[in-house]
CHARMM internal coordinates of N, CA and C (Angstrom, degrees):
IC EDIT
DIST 1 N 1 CA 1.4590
DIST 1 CA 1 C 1.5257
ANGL 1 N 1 CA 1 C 108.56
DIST 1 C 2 N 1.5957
ANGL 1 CA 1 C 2 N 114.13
DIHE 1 N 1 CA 1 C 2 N 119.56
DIST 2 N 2 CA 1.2339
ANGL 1 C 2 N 2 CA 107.58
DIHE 1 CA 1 C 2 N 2 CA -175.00
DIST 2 CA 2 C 1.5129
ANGL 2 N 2 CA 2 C 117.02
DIHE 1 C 2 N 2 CA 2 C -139.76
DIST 2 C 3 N 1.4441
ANGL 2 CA 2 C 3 N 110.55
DIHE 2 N 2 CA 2 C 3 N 110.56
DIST 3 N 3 CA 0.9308
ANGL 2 C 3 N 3 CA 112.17
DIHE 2 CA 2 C 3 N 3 CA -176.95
DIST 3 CA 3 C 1.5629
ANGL 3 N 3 CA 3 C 116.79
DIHE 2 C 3 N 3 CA 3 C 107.52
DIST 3 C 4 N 1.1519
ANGL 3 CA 3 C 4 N 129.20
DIHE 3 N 3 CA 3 C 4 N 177.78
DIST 4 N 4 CA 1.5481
ANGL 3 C 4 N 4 CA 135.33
DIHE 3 CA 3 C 4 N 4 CA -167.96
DIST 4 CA 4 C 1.5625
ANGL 4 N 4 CA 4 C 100.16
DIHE 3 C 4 N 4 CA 4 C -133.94
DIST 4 C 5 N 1.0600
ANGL 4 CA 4 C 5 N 115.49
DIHE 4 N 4 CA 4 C 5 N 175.17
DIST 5 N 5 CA 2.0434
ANGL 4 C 5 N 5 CA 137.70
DIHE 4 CA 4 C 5 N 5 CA 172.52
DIST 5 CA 5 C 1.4266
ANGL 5 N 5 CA 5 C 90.87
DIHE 4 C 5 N 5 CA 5 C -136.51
DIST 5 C 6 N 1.2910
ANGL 5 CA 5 C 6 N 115.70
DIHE 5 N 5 CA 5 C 6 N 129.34
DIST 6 N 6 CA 1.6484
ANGL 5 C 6 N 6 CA 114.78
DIHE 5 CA 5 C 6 N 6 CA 153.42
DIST 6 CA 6 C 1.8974
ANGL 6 N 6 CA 6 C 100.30
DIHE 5 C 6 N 6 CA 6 C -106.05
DIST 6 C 7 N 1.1553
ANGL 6 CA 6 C 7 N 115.64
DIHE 6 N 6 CA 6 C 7 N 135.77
DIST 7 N 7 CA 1.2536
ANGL 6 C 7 N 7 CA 130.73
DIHE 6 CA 6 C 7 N 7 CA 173.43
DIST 7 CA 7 C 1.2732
ANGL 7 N 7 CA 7 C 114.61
DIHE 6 C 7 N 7 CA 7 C -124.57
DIST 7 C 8 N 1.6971
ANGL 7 CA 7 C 8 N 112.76
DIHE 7 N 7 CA 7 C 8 N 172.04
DIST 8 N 8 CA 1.2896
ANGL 7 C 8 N 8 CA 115.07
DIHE 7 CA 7 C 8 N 8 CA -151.28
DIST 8 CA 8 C 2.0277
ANGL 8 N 8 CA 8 C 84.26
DIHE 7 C 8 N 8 CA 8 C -130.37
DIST 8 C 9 N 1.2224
ANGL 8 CA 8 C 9 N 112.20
DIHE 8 N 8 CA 8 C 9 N 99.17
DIST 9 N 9 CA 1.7806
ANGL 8 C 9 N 9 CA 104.88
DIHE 8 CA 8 C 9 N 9 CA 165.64
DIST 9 CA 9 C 0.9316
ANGL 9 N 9 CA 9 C 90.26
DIHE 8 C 9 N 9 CA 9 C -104.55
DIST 9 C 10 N 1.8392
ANGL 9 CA 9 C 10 N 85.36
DIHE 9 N 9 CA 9 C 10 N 179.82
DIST 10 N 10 CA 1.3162
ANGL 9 C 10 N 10 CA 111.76
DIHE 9 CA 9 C 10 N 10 CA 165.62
DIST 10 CA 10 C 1.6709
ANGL 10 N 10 CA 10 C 136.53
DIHE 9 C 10 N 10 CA 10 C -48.24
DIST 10 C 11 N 1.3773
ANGL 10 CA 10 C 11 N 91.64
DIHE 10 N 10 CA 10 C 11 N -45.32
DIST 11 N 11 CA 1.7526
ANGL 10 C 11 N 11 CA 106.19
DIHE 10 CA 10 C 11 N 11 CA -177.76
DIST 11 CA 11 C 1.9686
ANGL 11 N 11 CA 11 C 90.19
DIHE 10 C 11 N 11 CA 11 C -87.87
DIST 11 C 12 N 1.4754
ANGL 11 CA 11 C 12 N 137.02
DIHE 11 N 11 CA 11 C 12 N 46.05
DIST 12 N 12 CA 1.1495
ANGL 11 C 12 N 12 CA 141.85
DIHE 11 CA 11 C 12 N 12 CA 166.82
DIST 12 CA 12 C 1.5034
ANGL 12 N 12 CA 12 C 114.30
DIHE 11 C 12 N 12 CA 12 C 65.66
DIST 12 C 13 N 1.3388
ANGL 12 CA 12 C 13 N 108.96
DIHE 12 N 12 CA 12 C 13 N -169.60
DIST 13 N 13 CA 1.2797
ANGL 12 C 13 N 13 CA 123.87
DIHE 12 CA 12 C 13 N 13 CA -138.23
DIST 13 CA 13 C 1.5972
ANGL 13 N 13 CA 13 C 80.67
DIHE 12 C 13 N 13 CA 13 C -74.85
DIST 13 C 14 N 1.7132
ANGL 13 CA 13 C 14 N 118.51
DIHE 13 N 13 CA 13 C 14 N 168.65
DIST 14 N 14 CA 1.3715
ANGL 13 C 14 N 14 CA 120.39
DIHE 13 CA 13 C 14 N 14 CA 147.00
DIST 14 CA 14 C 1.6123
ANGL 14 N 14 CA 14 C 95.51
DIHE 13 C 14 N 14 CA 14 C 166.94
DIST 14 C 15 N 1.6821
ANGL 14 CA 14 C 15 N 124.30
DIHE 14 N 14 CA 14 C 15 N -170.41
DIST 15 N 15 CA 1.4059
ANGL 14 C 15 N 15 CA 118.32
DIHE 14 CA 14 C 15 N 15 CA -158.96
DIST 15 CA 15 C 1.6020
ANGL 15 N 15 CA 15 C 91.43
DIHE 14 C 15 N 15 CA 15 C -93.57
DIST 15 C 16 N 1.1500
ANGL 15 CA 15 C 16 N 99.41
DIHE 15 N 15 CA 15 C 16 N -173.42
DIST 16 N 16 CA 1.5374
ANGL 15 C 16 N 16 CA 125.02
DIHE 15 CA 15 C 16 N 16 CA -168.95
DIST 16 CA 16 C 2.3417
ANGL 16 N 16 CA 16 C 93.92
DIHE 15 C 16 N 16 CA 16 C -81.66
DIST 16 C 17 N 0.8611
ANGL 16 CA 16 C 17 N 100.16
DIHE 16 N 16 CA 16 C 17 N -39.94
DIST 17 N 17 CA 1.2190
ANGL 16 C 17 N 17 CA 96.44
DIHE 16 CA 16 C 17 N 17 CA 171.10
DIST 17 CA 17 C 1.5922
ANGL 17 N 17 CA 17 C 134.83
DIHE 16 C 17 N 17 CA 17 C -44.49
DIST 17 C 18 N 1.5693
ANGL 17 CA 17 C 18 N 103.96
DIHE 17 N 17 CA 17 C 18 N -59.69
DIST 18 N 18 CA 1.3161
ANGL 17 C 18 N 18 CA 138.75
DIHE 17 CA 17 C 18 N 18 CA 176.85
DIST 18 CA 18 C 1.5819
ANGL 18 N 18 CA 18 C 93.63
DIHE 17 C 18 N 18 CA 18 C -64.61
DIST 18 C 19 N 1.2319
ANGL 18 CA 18 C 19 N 118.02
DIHE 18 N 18 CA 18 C 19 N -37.43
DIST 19 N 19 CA 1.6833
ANGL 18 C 19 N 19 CA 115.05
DIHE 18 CA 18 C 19 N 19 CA -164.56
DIST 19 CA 19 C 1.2462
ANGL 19 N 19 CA 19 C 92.53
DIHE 18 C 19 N 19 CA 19 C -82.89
DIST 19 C 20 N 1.3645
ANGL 19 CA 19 C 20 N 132.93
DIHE 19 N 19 CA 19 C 20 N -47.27
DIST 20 N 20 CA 1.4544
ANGL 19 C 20 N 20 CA 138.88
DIHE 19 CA 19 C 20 N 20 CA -178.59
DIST 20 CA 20 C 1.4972
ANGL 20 N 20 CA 20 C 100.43
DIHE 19 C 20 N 20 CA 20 C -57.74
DIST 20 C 21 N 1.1933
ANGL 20 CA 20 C 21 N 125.29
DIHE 20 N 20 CA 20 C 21 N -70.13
DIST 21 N 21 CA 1.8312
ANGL 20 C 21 N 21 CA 113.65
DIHE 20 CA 20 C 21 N 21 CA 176.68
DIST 21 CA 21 C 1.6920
ANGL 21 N 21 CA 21 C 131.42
DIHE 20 C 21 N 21 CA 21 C -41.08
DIST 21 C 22 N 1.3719
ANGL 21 CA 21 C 22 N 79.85
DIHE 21 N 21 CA 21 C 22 N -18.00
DIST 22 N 22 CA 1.7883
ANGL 21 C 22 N 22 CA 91.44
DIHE 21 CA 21 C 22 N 22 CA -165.96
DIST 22 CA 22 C 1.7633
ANGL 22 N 22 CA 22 C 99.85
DIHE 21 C 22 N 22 CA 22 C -101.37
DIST 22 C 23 N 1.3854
ANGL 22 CA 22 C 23 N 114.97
DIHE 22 N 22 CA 22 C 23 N 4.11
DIST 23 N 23 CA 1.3134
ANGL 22 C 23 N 23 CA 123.27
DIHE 22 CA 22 C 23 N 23 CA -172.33
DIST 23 CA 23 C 2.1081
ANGL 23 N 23 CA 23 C 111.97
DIHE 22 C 23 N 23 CA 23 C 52.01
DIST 23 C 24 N 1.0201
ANGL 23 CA 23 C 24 N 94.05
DIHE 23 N 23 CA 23 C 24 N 46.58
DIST 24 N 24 CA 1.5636
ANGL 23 C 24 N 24 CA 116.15
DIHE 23 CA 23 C 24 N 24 CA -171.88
DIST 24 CA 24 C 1.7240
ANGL 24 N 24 CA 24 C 117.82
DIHE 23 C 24 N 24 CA 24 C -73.41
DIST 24 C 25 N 1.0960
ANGL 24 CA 24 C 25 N 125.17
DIHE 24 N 24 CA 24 C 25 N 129.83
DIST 25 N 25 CA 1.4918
ANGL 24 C 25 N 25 CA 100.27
DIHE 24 CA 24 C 25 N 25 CA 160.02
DIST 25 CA 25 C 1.4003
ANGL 25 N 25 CA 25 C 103.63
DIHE 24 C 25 N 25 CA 25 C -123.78
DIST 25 C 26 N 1.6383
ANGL 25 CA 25 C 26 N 128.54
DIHE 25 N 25 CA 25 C 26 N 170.19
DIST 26 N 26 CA 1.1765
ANGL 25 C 26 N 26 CA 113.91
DIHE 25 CA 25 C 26 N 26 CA -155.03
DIST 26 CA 26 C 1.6122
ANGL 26 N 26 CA 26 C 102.63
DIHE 25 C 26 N 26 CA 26 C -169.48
DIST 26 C 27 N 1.4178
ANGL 26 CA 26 C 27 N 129.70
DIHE 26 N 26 CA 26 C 27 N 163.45
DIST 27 N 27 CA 1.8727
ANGL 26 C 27 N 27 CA 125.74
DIHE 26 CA 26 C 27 N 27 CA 156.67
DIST 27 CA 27 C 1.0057
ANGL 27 N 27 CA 27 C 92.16
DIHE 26 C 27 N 27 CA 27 C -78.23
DIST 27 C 28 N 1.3218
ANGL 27 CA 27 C 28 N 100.38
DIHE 27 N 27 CA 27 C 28 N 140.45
DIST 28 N 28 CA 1.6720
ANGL 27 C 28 N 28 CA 129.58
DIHE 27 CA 27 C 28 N 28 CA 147.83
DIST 28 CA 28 C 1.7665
ANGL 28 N 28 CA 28 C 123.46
DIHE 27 C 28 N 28 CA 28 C -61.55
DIST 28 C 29 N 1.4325
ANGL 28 CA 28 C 29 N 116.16
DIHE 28 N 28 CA 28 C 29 N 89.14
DIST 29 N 29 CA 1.4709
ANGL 28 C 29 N 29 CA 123.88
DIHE 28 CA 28 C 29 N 29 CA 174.51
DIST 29 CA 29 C 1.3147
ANGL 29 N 29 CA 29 C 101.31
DIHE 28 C 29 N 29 CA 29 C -60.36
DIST 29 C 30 N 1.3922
ANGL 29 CA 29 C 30 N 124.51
DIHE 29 N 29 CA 29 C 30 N -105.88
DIST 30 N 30 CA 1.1879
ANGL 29 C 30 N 30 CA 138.99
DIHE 29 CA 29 C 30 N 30 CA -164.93
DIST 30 CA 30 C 1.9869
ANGL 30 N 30 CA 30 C 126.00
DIHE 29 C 30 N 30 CA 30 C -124.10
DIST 30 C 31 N 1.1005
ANGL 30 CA 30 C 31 N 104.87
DIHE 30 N 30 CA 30 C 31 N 149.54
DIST 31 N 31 CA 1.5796
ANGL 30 C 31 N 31 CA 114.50
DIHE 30 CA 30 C 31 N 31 CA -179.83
DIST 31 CA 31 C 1.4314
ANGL 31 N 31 CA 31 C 126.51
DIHE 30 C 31 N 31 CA 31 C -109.62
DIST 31 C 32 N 1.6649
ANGL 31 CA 31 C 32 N 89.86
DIHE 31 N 31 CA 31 C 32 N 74.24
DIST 32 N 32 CA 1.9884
ANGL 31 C 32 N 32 CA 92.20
DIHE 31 CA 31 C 32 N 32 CA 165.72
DIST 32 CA 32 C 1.1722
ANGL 32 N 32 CA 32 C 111.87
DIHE 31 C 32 N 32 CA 32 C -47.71
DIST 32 C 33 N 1.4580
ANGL 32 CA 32 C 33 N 115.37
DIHE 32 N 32 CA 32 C 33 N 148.83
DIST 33 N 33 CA 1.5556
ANGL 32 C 33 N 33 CA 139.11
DIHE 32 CA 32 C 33 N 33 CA 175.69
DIST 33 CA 33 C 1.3669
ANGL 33 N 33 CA 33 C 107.07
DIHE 32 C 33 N 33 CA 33 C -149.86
END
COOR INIT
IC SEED 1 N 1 CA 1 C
IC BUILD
């Protein structure tokens, strides 16, 4: 696993992870590596 997604939902900013647990969909901000 490499790296993070920060995205932009509804319930605010946070990683692609947190959005994935929360059944989230979201824009794509930026891609830590």
């Amino acid at each position: 696993d490499i790296g993070i997604l920060i995205v932009s939902t509804p319930q605010g900013v946070m990683s692609h992870k947190d959005a994935k647990n929360r059944g989230l969909g979201g824009v794509l901000l930026a891609y830590v590596y």
